[in-house]
VEXROGU-187697 format. One record per residue (C-alpha): residue number from 1; residue in three letters; x, y, z. Coordinates in nm, 3 decimals, always signed. Last residue first. Example, Ala and Ser with C-alpha at 12.3 -4.5 7.8 and 13.67 -1.06 7.14 Angstrom:
# VEXROGU-187697
@nr = 2; rest = ser; c1 = +1.367; c2 = -0.106; c3 = +0.714;
@nr = 1; rest = ala; c1 = +1.230; c2 = -0.450; c3 = +0.780;
//
This chain:
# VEXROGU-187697
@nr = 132; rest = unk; c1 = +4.253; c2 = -0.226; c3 = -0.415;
@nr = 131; rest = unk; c1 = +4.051; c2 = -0.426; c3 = -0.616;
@nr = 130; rest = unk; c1 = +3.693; c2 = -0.440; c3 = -0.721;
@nr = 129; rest = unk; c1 = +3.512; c2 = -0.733; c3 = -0.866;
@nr = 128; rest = unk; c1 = +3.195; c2 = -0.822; c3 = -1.094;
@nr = 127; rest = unk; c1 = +2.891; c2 = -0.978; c3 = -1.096;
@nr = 126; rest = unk; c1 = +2.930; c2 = -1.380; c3 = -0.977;
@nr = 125; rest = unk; c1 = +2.606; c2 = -1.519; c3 = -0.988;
@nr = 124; rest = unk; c1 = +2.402; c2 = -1.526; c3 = -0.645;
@nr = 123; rest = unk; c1 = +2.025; c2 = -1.487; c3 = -0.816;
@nr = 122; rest = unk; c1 = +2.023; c2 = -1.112; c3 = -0.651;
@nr = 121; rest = unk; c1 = +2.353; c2 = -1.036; c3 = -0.798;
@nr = 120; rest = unk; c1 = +2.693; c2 = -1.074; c3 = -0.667;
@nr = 119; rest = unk; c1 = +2.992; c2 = -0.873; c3 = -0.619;
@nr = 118; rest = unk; c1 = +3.360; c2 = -0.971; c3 = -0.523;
@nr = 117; rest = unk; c1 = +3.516; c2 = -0.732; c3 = -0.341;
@nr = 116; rest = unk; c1 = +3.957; c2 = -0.756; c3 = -0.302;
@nr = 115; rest = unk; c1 = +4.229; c2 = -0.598; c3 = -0.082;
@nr = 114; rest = unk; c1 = +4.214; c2 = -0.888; c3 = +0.138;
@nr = 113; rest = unk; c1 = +3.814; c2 = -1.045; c3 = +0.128;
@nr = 112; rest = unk; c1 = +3.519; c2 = -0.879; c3 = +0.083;
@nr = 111; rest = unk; c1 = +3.209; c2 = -1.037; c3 = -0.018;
@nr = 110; rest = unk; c1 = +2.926; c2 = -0.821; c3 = -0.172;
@nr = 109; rest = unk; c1 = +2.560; c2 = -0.857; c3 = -0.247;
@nr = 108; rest = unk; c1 = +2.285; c2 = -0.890; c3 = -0.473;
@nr = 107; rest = unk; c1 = +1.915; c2 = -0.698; c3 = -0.527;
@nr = 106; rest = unk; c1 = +1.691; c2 = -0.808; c3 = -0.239;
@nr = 105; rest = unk; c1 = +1.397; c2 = -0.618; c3 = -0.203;
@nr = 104; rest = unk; c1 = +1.301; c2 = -0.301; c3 = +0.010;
@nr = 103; rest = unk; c1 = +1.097; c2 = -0.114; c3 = -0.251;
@nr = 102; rest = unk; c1 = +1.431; c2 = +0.172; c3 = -0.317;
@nr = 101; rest = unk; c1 = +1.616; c2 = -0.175; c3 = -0.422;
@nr = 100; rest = unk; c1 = +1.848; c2 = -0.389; c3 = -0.163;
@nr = 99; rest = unk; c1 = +2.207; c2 = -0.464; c3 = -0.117;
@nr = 98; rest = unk; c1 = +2.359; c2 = -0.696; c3 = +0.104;
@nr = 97; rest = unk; c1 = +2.714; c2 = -0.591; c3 = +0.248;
@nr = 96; rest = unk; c1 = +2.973; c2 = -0.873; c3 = +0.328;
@nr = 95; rest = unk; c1 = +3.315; c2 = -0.863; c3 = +0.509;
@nr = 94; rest = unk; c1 = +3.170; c2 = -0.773; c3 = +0.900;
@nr = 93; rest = unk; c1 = +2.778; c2 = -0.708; c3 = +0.827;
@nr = 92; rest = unk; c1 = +2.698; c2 = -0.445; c3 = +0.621;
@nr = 91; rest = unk; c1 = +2.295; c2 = -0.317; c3 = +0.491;
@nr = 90; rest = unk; c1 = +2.269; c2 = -0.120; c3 = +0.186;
@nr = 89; rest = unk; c1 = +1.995; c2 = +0.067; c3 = +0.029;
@nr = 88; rest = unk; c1 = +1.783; c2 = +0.157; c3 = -0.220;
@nr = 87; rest = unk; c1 = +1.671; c2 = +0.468; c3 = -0.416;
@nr = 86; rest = unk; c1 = +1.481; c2 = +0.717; c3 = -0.175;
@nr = 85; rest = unk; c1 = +1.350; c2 = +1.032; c3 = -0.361;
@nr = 84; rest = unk; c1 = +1.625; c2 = +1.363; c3 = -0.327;
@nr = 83; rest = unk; c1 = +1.552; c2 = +1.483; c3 = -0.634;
@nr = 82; rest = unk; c1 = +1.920; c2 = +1.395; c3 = -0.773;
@nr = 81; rest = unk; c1 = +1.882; c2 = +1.010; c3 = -0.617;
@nr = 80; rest = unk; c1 = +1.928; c2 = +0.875; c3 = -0.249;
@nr = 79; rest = unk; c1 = +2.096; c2 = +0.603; c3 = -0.174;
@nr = 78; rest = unk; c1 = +2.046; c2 = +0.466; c3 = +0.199;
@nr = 77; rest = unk; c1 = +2.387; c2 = +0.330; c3 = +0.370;
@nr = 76; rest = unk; c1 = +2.346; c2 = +0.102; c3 = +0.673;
@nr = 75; rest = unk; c1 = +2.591; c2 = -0.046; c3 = +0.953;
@nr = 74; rest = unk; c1 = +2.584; c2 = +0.255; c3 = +1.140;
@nr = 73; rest = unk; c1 = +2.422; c2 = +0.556; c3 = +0.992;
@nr = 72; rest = unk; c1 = +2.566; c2 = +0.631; c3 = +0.643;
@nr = 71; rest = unk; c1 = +2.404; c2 = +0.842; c3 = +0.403;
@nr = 70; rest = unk; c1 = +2.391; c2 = +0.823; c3 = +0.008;
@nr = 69; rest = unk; c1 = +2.375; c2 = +1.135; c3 = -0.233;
@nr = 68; rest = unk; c1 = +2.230; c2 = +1.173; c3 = -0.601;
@nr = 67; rest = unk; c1 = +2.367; c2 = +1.372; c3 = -0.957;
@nr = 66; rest = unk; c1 = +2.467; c2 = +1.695; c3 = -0.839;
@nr = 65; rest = unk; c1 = +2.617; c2 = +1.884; c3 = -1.182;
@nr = 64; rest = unk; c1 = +2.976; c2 = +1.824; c3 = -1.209;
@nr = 63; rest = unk; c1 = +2.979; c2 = +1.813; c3 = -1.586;
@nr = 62; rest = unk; c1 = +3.085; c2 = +1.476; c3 = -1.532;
@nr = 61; rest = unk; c1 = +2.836; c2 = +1.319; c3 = -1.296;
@nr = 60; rest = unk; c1 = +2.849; c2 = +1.444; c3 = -0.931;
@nr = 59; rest = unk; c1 = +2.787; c2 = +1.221; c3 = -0.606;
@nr = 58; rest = unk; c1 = +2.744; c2 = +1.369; c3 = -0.286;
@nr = 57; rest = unk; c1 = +2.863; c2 = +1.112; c3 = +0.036;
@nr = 56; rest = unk; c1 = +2.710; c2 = +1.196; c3 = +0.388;
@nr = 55; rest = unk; c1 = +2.831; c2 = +0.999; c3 = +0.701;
@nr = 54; rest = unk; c1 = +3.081; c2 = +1.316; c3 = +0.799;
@nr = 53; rest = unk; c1 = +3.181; c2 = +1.496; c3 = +0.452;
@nr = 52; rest = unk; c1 = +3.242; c2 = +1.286; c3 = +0.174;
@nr = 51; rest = unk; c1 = +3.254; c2 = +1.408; c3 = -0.218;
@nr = 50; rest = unk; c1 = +3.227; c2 = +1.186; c3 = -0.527;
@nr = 49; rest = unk; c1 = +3.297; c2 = +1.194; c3 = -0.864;
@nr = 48; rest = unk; c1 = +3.196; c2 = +1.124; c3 = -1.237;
@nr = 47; rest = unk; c1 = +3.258; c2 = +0.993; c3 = -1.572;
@nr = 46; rest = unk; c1 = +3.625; c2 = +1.089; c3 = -1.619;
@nr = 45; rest = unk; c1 = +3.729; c2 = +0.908; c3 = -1.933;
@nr = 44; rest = unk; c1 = +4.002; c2 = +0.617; c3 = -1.848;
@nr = 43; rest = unk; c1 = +3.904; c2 = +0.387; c3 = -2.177;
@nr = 42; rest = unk; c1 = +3.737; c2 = +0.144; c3 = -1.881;
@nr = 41; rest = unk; c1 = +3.524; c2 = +0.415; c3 = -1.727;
@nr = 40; rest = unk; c1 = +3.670; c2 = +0.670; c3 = -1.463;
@nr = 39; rest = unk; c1 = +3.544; c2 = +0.791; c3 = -1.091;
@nr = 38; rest = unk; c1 = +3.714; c2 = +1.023; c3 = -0.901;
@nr = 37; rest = unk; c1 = +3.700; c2 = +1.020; c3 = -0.557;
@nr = 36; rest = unk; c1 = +3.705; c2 = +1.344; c3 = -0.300;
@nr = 35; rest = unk; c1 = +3.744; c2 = +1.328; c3 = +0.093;
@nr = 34; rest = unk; c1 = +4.115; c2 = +1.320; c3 = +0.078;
@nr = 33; rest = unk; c1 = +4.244; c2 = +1.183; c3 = -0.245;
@nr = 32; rest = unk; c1 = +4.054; c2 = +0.900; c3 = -0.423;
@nr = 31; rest = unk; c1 = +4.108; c2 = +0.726; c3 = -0.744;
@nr = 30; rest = unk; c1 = +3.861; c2 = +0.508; c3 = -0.905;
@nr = 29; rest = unk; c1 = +3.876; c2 = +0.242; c3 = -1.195;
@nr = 28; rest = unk; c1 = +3.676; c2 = +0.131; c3 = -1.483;
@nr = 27; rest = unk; c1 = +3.555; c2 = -0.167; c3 = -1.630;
@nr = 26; rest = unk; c1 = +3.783; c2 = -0.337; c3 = -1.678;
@nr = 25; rest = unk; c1 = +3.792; c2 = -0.700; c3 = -1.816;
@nr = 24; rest = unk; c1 = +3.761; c2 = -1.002; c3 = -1.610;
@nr = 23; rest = unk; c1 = +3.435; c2 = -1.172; c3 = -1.735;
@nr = 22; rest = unk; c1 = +3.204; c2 = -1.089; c3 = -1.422;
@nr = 21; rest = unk; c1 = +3.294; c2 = -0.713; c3 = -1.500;
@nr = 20; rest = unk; c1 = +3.625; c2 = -0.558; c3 = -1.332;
@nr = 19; rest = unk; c1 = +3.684; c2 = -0.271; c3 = -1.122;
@nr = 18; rest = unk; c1 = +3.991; c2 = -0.148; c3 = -1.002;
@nr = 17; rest = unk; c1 = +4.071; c2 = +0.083; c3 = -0.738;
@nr = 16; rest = unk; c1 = +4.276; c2 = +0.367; c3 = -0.591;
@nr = 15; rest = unk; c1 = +4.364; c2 = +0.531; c3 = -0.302;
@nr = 14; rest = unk; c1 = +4.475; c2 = +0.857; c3 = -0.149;
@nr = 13; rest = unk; c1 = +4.244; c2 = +0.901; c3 = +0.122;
@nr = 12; rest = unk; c1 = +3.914; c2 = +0.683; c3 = +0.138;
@nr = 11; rest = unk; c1 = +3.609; c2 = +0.777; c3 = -0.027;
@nr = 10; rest = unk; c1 = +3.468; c2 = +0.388; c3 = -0.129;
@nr = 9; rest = unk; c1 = +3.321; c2 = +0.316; c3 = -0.444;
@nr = 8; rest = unk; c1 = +3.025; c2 = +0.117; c3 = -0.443;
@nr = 7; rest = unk; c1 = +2.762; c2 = +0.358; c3 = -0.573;
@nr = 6; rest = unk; c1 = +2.975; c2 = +0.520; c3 = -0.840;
@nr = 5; rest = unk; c1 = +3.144; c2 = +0.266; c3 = -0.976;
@nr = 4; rest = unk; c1 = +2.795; c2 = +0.026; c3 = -0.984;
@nr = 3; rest = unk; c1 = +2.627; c2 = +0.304; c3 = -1.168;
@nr = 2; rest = unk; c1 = +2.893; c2 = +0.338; c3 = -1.389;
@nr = 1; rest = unk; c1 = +2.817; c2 = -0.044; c3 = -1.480;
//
C-alpha cells in the first residue's frame, strides 16, 4: 500500500489527503506544501516524499535517498523506478485514470468524483479510496 501513496498522490499546494484500504481503515495520509508532499503510513510515520518541478515528479523514501520518478506529458504519466527502467504507466481521461504495468497490461483504475478517488483493480473490485 505505500506504493499506492506514493504513486497516486497528487503535488498540489497546501493540501492533504486520506487514504483508505477497500475495508475503510487508513492507510495513510499525505500532506503537500508547494511543490513537495509528504507521504505517511496509517500510525503517521513518515515513509516517504515527493518533489514536482514542471511535468517531472522525484520520489524519495525515508532516508531521502531517490527512490523512482514519473513524467507527465498530456494525458499520460510513465513511472519510472530508482535505475531509471520503465515501470508502468497511466493514461487519464476526464474523472478516471487507467493504470497499466511496465509490459503494457491492464492493472486497475481510478474514478474521481468531488473531493473523493475510488480505486480499482484489474478484475474491477473496489481497492481503496483517497480523500481530499
Amino acid at each position: 500500500m505505500k506504493a499506492l501513496i506514493l504513486i497516486l498522490a497528487l503535488a498540489l499546494p497546501a493540501l492533504a489527503d486520506s487514504f483508505y484500504g477497500a475495508n475503510g481503515s487508513n492507510i495513510g495520509r499525505t500532506e503537500t506544501s508547494g511543490n513537495t508532499t509528504r507521504y505517511y503510513d496509517k500510525s503517521g510515520s513518515f515513509i516517504g516524499s515527493s518533489q514536482k518541478s514542471g511535468n517531472t515528479t522525484r520520489y524519495y523514501d525515508k532516508s531521502g535517498s531517490f527512490a523512482g520518478s514519473s513524467q507527465q506529458s498530456g494525458n499520460t504519466t510513465r513511472y519510472y523506478n530508482k535505475s531509471g527502467s520503465f515501470a508502468g504507466s497511466s493514461q487519464q481521461s476526464g474523472n478516471s485514470t487507467r493504470y497499466y504495468n511496465q509490459s503494457g497490461s491492464y492493472s486497475g483504475s481510478a474514478q474521481k468524483s468531488g473531493d473523493t478517488t475510488r480505486y480499482y483493480n484489474k478484475s474491477g473490485s473496489y481497492a481503496g479510496s483517497k480523500r481530499r
